[in-house]
C-alpha positions as CSV (number, residue, x, y, z in Angstrom):
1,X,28.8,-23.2,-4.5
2,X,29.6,-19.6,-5.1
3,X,33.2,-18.3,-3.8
4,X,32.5,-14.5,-4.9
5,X,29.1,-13.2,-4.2
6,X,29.6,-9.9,-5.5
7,X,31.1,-11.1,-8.9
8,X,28.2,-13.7,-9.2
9,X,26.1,-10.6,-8.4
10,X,27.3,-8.1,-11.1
11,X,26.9,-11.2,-13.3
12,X,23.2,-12.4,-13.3
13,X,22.0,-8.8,-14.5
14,X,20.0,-9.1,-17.1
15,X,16.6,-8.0,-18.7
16,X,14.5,-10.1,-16.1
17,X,16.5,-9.0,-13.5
18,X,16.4,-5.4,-12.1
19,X,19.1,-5.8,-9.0
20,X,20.8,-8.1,-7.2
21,X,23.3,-7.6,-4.4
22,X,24.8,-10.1,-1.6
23,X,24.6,-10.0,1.5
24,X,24.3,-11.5,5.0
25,X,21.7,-13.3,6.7
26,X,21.4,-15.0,10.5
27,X,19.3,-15.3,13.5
28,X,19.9,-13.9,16.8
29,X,18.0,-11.9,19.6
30,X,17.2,-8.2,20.7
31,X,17.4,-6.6,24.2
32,X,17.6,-3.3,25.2
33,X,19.4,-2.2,28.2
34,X,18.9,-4.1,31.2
35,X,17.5,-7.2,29.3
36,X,14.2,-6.4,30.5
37,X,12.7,-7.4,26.7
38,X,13.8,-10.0,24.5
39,X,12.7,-10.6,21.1
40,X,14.3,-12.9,18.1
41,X,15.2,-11.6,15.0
42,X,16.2,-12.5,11.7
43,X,19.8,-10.3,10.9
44,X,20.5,-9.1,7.5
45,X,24.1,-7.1,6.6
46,X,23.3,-5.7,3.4
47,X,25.0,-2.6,1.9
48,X,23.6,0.7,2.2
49,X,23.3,0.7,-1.8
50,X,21.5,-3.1,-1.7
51,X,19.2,-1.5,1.4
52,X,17.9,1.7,-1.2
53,X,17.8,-0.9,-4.3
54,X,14.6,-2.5,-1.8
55,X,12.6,0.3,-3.2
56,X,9.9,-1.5,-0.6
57,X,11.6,-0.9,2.1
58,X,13.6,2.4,1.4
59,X,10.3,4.3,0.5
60,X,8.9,3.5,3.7
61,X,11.4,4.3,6.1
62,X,9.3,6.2,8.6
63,X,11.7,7.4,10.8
64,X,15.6,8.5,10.5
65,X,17.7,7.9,7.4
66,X,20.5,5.9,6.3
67,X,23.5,8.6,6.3
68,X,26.6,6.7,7.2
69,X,24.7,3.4,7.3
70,X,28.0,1.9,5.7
71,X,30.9,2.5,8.1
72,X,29.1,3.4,11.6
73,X,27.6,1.0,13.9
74,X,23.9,1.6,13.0
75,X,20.8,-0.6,13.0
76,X,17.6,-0.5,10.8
77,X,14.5,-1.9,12.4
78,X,10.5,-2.5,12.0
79,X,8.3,-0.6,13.6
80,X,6.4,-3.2,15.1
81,X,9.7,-4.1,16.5
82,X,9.9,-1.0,17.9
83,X,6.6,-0.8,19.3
84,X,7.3,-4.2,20.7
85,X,10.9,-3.1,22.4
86,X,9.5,0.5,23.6
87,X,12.4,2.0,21.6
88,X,12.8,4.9,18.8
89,X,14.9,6.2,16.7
90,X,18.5,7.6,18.3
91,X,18.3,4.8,21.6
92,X,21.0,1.8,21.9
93,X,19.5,-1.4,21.5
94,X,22.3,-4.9,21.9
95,X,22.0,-7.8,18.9
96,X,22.9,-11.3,20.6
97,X,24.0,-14.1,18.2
98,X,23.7,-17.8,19.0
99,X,27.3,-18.3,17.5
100,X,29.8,-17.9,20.9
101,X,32.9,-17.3,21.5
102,X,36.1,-19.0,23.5
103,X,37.2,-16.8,26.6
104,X,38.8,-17.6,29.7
105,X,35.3,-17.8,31.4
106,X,34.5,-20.5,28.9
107,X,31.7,-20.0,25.6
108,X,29.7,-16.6,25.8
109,X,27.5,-15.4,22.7
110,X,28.4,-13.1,20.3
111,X,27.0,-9.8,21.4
112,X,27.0,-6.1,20.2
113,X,25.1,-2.9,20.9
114,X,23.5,-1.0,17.6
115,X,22.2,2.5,17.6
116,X,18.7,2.7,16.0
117,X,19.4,4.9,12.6
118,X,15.9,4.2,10.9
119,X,12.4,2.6,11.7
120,X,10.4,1.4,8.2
121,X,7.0,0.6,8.2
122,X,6.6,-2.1,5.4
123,X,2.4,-3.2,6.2
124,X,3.6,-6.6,6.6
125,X,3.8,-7.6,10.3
126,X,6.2,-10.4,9.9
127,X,8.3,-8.4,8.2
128,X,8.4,-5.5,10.6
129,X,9.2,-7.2,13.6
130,X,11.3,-9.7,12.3
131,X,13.9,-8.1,10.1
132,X,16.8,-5.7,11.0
133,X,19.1,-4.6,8.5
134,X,23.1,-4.1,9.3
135,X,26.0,-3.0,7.7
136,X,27.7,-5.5,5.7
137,X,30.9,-5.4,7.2
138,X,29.6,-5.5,10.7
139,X,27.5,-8.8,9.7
140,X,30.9,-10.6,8.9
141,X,32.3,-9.7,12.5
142,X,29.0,-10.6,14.0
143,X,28.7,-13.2,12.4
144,X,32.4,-14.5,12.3
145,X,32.3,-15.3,8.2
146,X,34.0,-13.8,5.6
147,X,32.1,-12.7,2.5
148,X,28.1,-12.9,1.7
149,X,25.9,-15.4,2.5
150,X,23.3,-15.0,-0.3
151,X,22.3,-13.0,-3.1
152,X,19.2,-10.9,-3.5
153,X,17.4,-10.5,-6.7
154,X,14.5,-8.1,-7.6
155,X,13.0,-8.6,-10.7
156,X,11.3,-6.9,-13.1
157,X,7.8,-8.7,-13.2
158,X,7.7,-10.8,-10.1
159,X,5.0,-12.9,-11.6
160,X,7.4,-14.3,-14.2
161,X,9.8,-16.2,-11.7
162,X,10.4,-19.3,-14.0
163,X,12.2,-16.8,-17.0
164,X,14.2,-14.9,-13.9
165,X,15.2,-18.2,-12.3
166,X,16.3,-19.4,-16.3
167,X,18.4,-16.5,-17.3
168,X,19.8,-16.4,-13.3
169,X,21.0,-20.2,-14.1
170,X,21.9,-18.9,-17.7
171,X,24.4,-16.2,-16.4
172,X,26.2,-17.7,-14.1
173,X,26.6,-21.4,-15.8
174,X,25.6,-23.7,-13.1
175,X,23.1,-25.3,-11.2
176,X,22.1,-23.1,-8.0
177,X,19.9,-23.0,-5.0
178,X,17.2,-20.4,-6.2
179,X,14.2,-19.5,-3.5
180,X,11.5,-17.4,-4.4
181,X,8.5,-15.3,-2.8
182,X,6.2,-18.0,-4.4
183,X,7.6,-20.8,-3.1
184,X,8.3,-18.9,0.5
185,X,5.1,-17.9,0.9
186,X,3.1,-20.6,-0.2
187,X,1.1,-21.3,2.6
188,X,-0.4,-17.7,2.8
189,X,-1.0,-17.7,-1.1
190,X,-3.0,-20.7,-0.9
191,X,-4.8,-20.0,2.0
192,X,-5.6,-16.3,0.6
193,X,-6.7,-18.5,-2.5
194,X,-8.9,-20.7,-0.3
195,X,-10.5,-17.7,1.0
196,X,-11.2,-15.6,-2.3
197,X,-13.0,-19.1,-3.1
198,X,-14.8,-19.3,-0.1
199,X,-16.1,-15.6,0.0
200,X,-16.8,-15.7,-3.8
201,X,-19.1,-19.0,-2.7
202,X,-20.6,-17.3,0.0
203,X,-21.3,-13.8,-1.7
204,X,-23.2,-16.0,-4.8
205,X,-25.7,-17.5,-2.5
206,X,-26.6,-14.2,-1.1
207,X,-27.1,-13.6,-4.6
208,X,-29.5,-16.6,-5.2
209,X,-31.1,-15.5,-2.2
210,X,-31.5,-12.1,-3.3
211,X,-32.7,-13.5,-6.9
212,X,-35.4,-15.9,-5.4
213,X,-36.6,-13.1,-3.3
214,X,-37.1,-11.2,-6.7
215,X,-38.6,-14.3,-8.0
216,X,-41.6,-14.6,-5.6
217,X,-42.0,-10.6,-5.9
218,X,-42.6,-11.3,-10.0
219,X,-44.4,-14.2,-9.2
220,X,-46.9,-12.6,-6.7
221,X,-47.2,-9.5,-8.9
222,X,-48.3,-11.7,-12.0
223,X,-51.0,-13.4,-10.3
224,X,-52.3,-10.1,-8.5
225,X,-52.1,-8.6,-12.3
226,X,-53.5,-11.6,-13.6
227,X,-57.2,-9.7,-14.7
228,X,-55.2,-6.9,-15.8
229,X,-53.3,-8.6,-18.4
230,X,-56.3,-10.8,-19.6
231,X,-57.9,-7.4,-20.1
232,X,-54.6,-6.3,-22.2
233,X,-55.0,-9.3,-24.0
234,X,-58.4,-8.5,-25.1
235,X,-57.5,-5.3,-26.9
236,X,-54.7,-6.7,-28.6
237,X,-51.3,-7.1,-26.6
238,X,-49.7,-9.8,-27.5
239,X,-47.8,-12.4,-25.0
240,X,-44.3,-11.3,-26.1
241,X,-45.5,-7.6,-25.0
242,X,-46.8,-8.9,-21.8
243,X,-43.6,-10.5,-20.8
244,X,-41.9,-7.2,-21.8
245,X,-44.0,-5.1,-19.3
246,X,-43.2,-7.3,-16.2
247,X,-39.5,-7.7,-17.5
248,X,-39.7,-3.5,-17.2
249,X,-41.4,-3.7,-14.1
250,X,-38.5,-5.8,-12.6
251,X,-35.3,-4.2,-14.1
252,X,-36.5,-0.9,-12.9
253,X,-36.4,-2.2,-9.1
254,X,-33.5,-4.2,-9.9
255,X,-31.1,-1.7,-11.6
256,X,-30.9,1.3,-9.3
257,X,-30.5,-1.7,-6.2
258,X,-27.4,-2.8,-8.2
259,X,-26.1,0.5,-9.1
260,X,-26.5,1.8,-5.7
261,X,-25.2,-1.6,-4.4
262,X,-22.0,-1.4,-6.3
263,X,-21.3,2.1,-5.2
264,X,-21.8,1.2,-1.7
265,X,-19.3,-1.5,-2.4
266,X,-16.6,1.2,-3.7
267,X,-16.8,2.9,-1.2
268,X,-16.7,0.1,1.4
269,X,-13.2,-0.6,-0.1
270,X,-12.2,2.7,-0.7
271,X,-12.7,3.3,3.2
272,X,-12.1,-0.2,4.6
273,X,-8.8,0.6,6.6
274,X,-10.6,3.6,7.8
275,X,-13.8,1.5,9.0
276,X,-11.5,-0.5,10.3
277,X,-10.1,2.3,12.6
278,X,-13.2,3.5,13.3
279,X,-14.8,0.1,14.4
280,X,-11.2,-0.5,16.8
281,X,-11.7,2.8,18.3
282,X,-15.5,2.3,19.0
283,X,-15.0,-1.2,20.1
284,X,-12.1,-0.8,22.0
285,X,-10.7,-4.3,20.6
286,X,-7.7,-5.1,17.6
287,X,-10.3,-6.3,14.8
288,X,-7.7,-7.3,12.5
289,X,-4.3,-8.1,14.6
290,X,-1.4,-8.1,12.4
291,X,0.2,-10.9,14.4
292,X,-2.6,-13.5,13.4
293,X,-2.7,-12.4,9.6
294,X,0.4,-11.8,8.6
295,X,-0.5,-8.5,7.8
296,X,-0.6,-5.1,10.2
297,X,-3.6,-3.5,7.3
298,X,-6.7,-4.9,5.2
299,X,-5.3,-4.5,1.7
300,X,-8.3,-3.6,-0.8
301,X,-7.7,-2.5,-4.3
302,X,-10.9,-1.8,-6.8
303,X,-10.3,-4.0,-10.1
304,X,-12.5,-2.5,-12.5
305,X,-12.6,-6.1,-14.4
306,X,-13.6,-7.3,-11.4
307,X,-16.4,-4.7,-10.5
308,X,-18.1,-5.4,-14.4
309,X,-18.2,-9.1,-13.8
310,X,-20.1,-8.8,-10.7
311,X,-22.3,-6.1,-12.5
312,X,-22.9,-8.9,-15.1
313,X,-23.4,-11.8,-12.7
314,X,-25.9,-9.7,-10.3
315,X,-27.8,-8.5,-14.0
316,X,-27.6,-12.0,-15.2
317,X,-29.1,-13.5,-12.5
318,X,-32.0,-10.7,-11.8
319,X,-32.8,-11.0,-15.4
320,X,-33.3,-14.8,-15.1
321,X,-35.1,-14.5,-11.9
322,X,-37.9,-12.4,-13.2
323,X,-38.0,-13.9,-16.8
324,X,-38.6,-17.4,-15.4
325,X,-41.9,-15.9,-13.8
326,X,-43.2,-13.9,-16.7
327,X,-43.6,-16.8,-18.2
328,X,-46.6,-18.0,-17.1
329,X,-48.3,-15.1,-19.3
330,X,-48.0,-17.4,-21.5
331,X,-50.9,-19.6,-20.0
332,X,-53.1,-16.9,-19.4
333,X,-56.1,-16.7,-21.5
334,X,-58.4,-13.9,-21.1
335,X,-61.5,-16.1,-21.4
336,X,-60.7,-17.8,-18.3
337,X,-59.6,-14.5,-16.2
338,X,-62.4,-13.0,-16.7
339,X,-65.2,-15.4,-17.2
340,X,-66.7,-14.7,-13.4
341,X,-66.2,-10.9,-14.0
């Protein structure tokens, strides 16, 4: 256990880790006057300090700012929380904790009313209409505790968790709790795993498709040519030189197609969010609804490693595909072509 946060805090800075600040964490529920909508939350009291240290969520506050975030009554929320609430920025929204308190009339839940100081805008749906940020000291009256709850840490490379989670234990000289994004998340990693397998599967047989299409179009062109390159053969050109000419034949169809199908592809993900837009508008139907994939956008990046492999693949394949067939030059003799001519 851990009996000050913000010493333990100050302490497991290092050069794995880039911040870390306590805080406050709890369920609870939102309504707006009247009680007319109800949605649960999870509550954080952070700091304004820890709040701008999320660089994730400080660059995209959307709305409002965090100006006397520390000592007034103010509330940071999602915007899909908003959206889902019908509130903005400036209107009084009322917190409800499922801790309660003794009265005279017996237990009622901890309540108090928050004006909205900011709206951020994350891209992640659970995350923006889930979390609402507090000031620290408010979370310990809402929540009735005294002191922090948990402590935050960004690090530097977030792919390196296992030397992070070793200096954390290092610095502070005892065996903690320590929970990660990894570990979190792990559901959605392996099921965004599952389905870069999947689509990688499904975009190679449209490949092998595409390759045994340009198969049968070598194939078919050999035989028509089959006279033409017994006559070739008569004045001289060698096997090897008439595998050469239908291995030209094909990688001029095939290259431009692959050129012009990898631009196509750019561009695709260049523009996906706004095709996305485009085909919701059109449509008049949520295509990709934040609330059934986690996320409220289709994230695409262009990985130039990526983009050459598939260039590779795609020639690999094409090259095969009209080798294979330009073999049977091999077994043409000109003797036989041409003997009925």
């Amino acid at each position: 256990l851990i009996n000050d946060y913000k010493s333990a805090a100050s302490t497991i800075k290092g050069s794995e880790v880039l911040f870390a600040s306590e805080g406050i964490a709890g369920e609870g529920m939102v309504t707006i006057k009247g009680g007319s909508k109800l949605q649960g939350v999870i509550i954080s009291g952070i700091t304004k300090e820890g709040f701008l240290n999320r660089k994730l969520l400080a660059n995209n506050i959307t709305k409002g700012d965090l100006e006397g975030f520390n000592e007034g009554e103010d509330i940071i929320i999602g915007s899909e929380l908003a959206f889902l609430m019908g509130v903005k920025k400036g209107d009084i929204i009322n917190l409800i904790s499922p801790k309660t308190r003794s009265t005279a009339f017996g237990s009622i839940p901890i309540h108090k009313t928050f004006r909205i100081a900011a709206i951020f805008h994350v891209g992640i749906y659970f995350y923006d209409s889930s979390f609402v940020f507090i000031p620290f000291k408010t979370a310990e009256v809402f929540f009735d505790q005294q002191g922090a709850s948990f402590i935050e840490v960004v690090v530097h490379n977030p792919n390196n968790l296992e030397g992070a989670k070793n200096q954390i234990q290092s610095n502070l000289k005892r065996n903690i709790y320590i929970s990660d994004w990894q570990s979190e998340n792990k559901s959605f990693i392996d099921a965004i795993s599952m389905q870069k397998s999947v689509m990688f599967f499904i975009l190679f047989m449209f490949l092998l498709l595409a390759s045994f299409i340009v198969f049968s179009s070598i194939s078919s062109l050999i035989v028509q040519k089959n006279k033409t390159t017994a006559v070739l053969k008569t004045i001289g050109l060698s096997s090897f030189q008439s595998i050469l000419v239908f291995l030209q034949v094909g990688m001029l169809a095939i290259i431009p197609a692959i050129l012009l199908g990898t631009l196509l592809g750019c561009i695709f993900v260049l523009k996906l969010e706004d095709i996305k837009n485009w085909l919701e508008t059109l449509t008049g139907n949520k295509i990709f609804d934040g609330a059934h994939y986690f996320l409220s956008y289709i994230p695409s990046k262009l990985e130039p490693t990526i983009i050459v492999q598939i260039i590779i693949i795609s020639l690999s394949c094409s090259l095969l595909a009209i080798f294979l067939p330009s073999l049977k030059v091999l077994k043409t003799k000109p003797i036989d072509a041409l003997k009925w001519e």
